[in-house]
N, C-alpha and C positions, 0 to 999 in steps of 0.2 A: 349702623352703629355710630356714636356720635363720638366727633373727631375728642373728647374728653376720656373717651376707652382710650386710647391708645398709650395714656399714662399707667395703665393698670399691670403689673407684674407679676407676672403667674409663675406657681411654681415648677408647673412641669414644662417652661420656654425651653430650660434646659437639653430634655429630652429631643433627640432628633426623631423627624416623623418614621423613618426606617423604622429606629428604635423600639418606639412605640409601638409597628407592622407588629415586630418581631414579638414585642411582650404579647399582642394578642394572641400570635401564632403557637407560644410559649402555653397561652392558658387554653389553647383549642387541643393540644396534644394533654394536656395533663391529665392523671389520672381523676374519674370525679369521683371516687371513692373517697380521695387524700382531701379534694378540694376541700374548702371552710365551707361555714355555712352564708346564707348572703344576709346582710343583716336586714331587716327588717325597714329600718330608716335611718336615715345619716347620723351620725353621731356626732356632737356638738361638743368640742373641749377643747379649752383656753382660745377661743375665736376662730378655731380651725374646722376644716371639713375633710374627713377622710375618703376617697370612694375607693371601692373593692367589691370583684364580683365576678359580671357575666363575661360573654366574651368580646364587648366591644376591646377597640386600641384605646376609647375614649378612659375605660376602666381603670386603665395603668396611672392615671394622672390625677392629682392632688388639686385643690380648689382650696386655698388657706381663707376662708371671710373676713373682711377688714372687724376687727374687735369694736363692737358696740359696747359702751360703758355702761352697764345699768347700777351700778351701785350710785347713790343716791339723783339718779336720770326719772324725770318723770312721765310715766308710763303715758300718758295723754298726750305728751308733748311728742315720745316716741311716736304715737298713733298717725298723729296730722304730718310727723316730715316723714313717714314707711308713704303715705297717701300720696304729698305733695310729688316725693321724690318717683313713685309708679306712675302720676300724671304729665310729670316732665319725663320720663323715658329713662332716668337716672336708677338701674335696677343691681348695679353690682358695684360698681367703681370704687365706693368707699365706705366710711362708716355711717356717710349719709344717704346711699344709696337703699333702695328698699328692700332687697333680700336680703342683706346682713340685720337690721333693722327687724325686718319679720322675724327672723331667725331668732333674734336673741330676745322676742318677746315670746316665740315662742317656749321658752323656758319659763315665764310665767302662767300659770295654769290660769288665771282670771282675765289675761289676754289673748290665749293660746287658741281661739276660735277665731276671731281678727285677724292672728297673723297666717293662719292654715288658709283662707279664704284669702289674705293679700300674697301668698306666695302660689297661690292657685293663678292668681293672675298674673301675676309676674312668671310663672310657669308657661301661661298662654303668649305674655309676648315677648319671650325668651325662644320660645317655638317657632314666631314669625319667624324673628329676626334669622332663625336658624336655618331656617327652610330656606331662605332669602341667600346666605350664604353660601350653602349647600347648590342651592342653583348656578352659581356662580362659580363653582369650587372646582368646574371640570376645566374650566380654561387660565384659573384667576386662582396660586398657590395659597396666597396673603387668604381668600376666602376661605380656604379649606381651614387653615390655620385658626381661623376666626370661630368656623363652625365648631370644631375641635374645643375652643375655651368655653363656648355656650355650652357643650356636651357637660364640661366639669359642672358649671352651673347648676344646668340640669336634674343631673345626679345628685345636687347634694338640696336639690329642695325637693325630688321626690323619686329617688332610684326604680321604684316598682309601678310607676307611672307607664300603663302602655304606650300612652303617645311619646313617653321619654325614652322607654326601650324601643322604639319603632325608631326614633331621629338619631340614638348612639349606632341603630344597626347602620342606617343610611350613611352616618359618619365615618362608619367604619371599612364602608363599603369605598366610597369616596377614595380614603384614604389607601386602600390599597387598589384600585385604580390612579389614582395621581402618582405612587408608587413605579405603577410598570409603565406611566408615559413618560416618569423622569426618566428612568433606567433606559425606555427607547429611544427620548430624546440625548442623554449623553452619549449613548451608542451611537447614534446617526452623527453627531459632532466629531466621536473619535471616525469616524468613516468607516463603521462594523455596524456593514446595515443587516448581515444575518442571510442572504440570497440563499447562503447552502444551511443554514442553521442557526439557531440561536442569534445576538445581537437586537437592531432597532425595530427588525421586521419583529420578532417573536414576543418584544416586549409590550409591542404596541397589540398586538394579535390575542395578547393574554388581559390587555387593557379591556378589550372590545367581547373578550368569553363575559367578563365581569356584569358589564355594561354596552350590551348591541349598543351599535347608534353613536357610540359616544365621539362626540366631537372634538376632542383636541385629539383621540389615538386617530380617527380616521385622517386628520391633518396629519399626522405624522406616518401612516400608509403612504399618504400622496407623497410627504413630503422625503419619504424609500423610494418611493418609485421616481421623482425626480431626480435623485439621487444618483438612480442608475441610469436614467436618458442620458444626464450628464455625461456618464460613463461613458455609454455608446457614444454620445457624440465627439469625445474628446478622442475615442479609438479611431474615429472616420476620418477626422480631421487629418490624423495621421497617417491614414487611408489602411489602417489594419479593422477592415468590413468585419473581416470573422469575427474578432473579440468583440465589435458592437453588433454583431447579430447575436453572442451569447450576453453579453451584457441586456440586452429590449427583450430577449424570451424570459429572462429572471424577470422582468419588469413588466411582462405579461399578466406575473404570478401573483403579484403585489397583490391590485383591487380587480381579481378578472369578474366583476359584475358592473364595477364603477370605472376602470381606470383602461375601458380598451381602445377609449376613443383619444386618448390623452399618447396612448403609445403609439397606436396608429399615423398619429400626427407625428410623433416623433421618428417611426421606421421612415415618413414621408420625406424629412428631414435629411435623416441618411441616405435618401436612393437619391436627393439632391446635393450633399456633399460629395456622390458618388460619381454624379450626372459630371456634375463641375468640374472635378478630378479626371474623368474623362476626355470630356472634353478639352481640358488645360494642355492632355498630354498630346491627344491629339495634333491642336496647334502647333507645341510645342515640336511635334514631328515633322507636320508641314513646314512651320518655319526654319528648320534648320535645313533642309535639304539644298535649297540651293547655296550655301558656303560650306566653304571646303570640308572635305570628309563629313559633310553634312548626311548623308547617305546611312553613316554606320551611328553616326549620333539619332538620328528617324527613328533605325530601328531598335535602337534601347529604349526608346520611349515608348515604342508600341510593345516590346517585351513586359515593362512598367502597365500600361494600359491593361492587355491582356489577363494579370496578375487579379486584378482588379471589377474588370470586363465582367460580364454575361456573354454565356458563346452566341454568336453572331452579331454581339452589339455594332450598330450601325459606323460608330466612330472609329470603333478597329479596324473594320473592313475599308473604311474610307482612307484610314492612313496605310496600310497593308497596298491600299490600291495607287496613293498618290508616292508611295515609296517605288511600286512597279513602273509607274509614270518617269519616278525620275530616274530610274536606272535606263530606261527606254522614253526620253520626252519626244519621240519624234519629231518633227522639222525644228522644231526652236528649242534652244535650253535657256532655263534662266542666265542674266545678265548678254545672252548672243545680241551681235551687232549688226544690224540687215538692212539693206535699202528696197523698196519695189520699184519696178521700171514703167518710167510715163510712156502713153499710148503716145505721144508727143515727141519723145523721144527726151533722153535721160533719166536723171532715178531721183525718186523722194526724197524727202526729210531723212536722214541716219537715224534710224530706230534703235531702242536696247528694249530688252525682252525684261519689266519686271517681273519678279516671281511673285508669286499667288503667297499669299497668308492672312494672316491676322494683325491686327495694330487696333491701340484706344485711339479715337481722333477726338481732335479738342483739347481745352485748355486743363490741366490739373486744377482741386480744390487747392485752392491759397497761391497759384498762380501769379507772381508779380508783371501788373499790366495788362492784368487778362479781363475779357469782358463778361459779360453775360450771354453777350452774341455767340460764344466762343464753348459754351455749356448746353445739356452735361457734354462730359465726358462721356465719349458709349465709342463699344464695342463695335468694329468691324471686320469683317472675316472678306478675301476674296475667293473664289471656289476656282479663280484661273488666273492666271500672271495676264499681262497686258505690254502690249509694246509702247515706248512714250519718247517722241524726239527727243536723241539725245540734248539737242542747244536750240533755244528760242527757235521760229520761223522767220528769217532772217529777209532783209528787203529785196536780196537776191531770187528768195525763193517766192518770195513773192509777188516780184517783178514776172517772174514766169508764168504766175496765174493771172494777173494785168491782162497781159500780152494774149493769152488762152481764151481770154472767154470779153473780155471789155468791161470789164463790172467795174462801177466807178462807187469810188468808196462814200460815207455817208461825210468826212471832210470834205472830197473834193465836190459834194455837190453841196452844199452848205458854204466853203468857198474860203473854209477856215479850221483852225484845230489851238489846242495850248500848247504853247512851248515856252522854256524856259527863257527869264530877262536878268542876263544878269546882272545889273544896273540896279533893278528893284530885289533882286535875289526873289525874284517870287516867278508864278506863272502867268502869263497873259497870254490874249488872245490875238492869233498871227494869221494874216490872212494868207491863203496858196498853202501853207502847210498841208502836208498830206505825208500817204505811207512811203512817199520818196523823198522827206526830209526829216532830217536827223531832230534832234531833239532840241533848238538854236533856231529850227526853221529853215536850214542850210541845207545843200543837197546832200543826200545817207552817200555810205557807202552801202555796197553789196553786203559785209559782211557784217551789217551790223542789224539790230534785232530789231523787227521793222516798226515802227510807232504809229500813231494818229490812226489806228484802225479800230472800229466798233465791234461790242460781240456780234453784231451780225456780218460785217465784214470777212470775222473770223469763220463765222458758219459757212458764208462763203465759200471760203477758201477752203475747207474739210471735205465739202461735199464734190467741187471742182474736184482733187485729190480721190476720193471714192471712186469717183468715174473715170477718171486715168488709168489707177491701176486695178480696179478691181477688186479692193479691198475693204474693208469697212474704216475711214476716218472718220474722227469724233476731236471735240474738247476734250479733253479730261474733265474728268468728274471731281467735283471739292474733296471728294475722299481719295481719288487716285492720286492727286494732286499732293494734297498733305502727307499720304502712304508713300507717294516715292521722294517726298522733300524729305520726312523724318528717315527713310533708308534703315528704317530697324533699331533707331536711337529715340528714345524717349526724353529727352530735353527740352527744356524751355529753348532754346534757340535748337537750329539743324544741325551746329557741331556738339552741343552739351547744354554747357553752361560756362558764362562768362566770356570774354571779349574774346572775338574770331580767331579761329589760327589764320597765317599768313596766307594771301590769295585766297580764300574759301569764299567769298564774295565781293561782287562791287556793291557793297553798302556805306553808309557814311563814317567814316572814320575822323577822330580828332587830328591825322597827320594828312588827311587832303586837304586840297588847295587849289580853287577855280582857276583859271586863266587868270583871273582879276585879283586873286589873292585872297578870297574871301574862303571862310569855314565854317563848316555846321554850328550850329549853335547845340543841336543835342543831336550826340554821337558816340559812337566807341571809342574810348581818349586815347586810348594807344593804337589804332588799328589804324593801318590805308592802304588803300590799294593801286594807288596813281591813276587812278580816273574819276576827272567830275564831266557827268554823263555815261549815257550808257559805253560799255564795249564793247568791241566785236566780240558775237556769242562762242562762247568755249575758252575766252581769255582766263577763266577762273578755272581752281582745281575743280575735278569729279567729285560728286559723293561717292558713298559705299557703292551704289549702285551704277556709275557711270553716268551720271547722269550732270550736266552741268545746269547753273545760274536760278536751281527753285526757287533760290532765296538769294536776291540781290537781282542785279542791271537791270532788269522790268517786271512789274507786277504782272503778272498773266488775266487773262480772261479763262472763266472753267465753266462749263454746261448748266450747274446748278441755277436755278433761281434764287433770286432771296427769301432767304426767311432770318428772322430776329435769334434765334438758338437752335440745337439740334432733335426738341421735343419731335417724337413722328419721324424721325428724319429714316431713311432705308440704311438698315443694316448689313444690306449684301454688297455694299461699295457703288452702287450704280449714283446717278444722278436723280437728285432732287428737284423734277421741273414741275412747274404751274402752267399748263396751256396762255401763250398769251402775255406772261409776266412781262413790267418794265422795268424791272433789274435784277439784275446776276452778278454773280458771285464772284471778285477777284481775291486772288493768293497771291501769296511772295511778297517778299521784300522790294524795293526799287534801288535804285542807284542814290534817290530821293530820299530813302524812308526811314525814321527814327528808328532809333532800337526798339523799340518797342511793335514797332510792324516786320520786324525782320524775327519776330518768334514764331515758332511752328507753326503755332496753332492760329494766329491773326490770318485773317477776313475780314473784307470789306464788303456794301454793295455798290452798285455801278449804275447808271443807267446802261441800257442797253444799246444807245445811240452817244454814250460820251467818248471821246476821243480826248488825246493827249502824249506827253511825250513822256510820259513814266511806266505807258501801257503798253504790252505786248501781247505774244500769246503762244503756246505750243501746241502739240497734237498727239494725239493717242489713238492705235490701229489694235483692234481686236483680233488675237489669235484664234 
């Protein structure tokens, strides 16, 4: 239709298409005894067109013709602009349009074979255009509407035309299918989708008796059955399964020849809402158990679980089991404090017994500080606690293993290590430095955390340790390491967020101040601890778990190898090694380290031969 229709004003705009449903419903009920009779052919008076009749909707509606002037108009002149105006497409619009034009020559008997034959053809593409509409009509309202005006058209240039009564029935048809998709679309909106009756399901279902096939009701099927997924999924979410298992069987019922593979994905959906919810509670049991009355907080969560559960589901039974665990942990309880005894004579590193759970390691999204190296974020479960020296490995302790076995460290044959100048306030390189001198290059004390030692010195020292007491030592693992730094707190730093509480670390503070009187340039402005360099290990508070210095007086050495992020990385908390690698993974803050390396989740890599006075390391014995 040419955008110049859209100025044309019909009489029956008035009429709502309901309306109109209804007038035809109106003349399908009527008696046809009373009915009139249908007239023959439109009747032409004072430029108007009346139609009355069969049983289209199209029936009920008026078609007024724009008034052609024939008093003293000449008939020739009429002939060439009915002609021009049918060649340009111009068939109704105005008084220059061709069927009004036809129309009122047909009134003249000596032109009245001209205009029957030009409104014959104006009939034929009055017909395209209609069909054209009509195609369009089941997704596109403005089409139906359109089809609907051609319908009056139609009617009044040749009512008993078959192919006219064949395109008012399709109009008619049209229209009360667009009828029951409106009705099923506003129902689907008010959220009466009909599951037990009536609503968007019945309306769209009465669409589709009309018209199989028909494409905007069977979008509006789907879009009930979406409807209800929703439903379900929103019941799961809340972990009430029941109501979204009867919510997905109404949504069974939607399209069950089209729609099983669409719900199926969706039941898939819930048994993984469900999995997750499981599992959360799970953890949720695990982790509480070892703090206080953590025992009876377990077991509401497995009550919760259960609730939820399939009988014998795996995660029940696992928390059922590590609840009997902790009522009964056998030799060790979480946080227990324990030494093993050297073949040698005296006792290890002081152990604490972490407890087994769950923790995300790694940096948060939006992270202030955080790298890439530091992502994703994932998911760690451990399936058994682990014991991890409570304070660095101290030069005391490792004066013992010297003395045990001869192993000369990768400084002292090299002949040199870093330590700090404080002159330059930087690091340089000191000759004789080794794991017997302090961070200055000076001799240590015993009790301080031993420096200038390589990760493989540290291997060393682990496996010496092994074979004393007969137990398995190791590094910690980057994930053991970061799980007993964060202690069950999720923060950018190990106490929260924001500047340390008092003693919680030797890290750099705006209130320390070297021997020389020098200070950080970037540090905690309010925080200090009164040591520049390291201290002796245990000078700082404990965390949650007893555990002291994760973060702060030396970086540690951990088992891991390097890698760039945590893509592939193992999810069971073990370590991440490369047969062969030349560097590994340090953790913790230093006595050294800007705020920004005293965050949970910062790592570094290492060589595995560098030495220095900011690096230490502790130990971890498997229960």
């Amino acid at each position: 239709m040419s955008s110049s229709k859209s100025r044309l004003r019909w009489a029956w705009i008035a009429c709502a298409l309901g309306a109109a449903l209804c007038a035809g419903c109106a003349r399908e009920d009527a008696d046809p005894d009373v009915a009139g009779d249908e007239p023959a052919a439109a009747e032409v008076a004072e430029g108007s067109v009346t139609i009355s009749g069969d049983d289209s909707a199209a029936a009920s509606l008026t078609w007024r013709a724009p008034a052609v002037d024939l008093a003293g108009a000449d008939p020739a002149e009429l002939r060439e602009r009915a002609s021009a105006a049918l060649a340009d497409g111009r068939l109704y619009e105005d008084a220059d349009a061709a069927v009004p034009i036809y129309l009122a020559l047909s009134n003249l008997p000596e032109h009245s074979r001209f205009a029957e034959a030009g409104l014959q053809r104006a009939q034929r593409q009055l017909l395209q255009e209609g069909d054209a509409a009509l195609a369009a009509a089941g997704e596109d309202d403005a089409a139906l509407r359109e089809a609907l005006e051609l319908a009056t058209i139609l009617r009044a240039i040749d009512p008993q035309a078959e192919a006219v009564q064949g395109f008012l029935a399709r109009v008619d048809l049209a229209e009360r299918v667009s009828a029951s998709n409106q009705a099923g679309e506003q129902a689907l909106a008010a959220g009466d989708l009909g599951e037990t009756g009536g609503g968007a399901l019945a309306a769209f279902r009465e669409a589709l008796e009309l018209v199989p096939g028909q494409p905007r009701a069977q979008q509006g099927l789907a879009a009930v059955e979406s409807a209800l997924i929703r439903r379900a999924e929103a019941a799961a979410e809340t972990a009430d399964f029941d109501t979204a298992a009867r919510w997905l069987a109404h949504a069974t019922e939607v399209r069950p020849d089209d729609g099983l593979d669409t719900v199926a994905d969706a039941r898939e959906r819930v048994s993984r809402i469900r999995a997750t919810r499981i599992t959360r509670l799970r953890d949720l049991g695990i982790g509480a158990l070892p703090r206080f009355g953590g025992i009876d907080q377990a077991r509401r969560h497995l009550a919760d679980l259960l609730r939820i559960a399939r009988p014998g589901d795996p995660a029940a039974v696992e928390l059922r089991e590590r609840i009997d665990l902790a009522v009964h942990y056998g030799m060790y309880a979480p946080g227990q404090v324990f030494t093993d005894a050297l073949q040698t004579g005296g006792r290890g590193p002081q152990m604490a017994v972490v407890p087994h759970g769950a923790f995300t390691m790694g940096a948060a999204d939006g992270e202030r500080d955080a790298s890439d190296y530091e992502r994703p974020a994932h998911a760690i479960r451990f399936g058994r606690g682990f014991g991890m020296s409570i304070r660095e490995v101290t030069v005391g302790q490792f004066r013992r293993f010297i003395a045990a076995t001869g192993h000369r460290t990768r400084a002292s044959r090299r002949g040199f290590s870093m330590v700090y100048d404080e002159r330059s306030n930087n690091f340089v390189r000191s000759s004789g430095a080794d794991w017997h001198t302090d961070y200055l290059g000076r001799p240590a004390d015993d009790g301080l955390p031993v420096l200038h030692v390589s990760a493989r010195d540290a291997q060393a020292y682990v496996e010496w340790l092994s074979a004393q007491t007969g137990k398995r030592y190791r590094l910690p693992s980057e994930a053991e390491f970061e799980y007993a730094l964060r202690a069950g707190g999720r923060g950018r730093f190990p106490w929260g967020e924001g500047e340390p509480p008092p003693r919680v670390a030797n890290t750099t503070g705006g209130l320390d101040r070297s021997p020389a009187g020098r200070t950080w340039a970037n540090a905690f402005t309010g925080y200090g601890d009164g040591y520049w360099g390291p201290a002796p290990v245990g000078s700082m508070e404990p965390n949650a778990w007893g555990l002291h210095d994760l973060s702060g007086n030396v970086s540690e050495w951990v088992a891991d190898c390097w890698h760039d992020g945590y893509r592939r990385a193992p999810g069971d908390g073990s370590a991440w090694i490369n047969p062969g690698c030349r560097d590994q993974v340090i953790r913790g803050g230093s006595w050294a380290s800007s705020p920004a390396q005293t965050r949970s989740a910062w790592r570094a890599p290492a060589s595995v031969d560098i030495t220095n006075a900011r690096l230490g390391f502790r130990v971890v014995r498997e229960l």
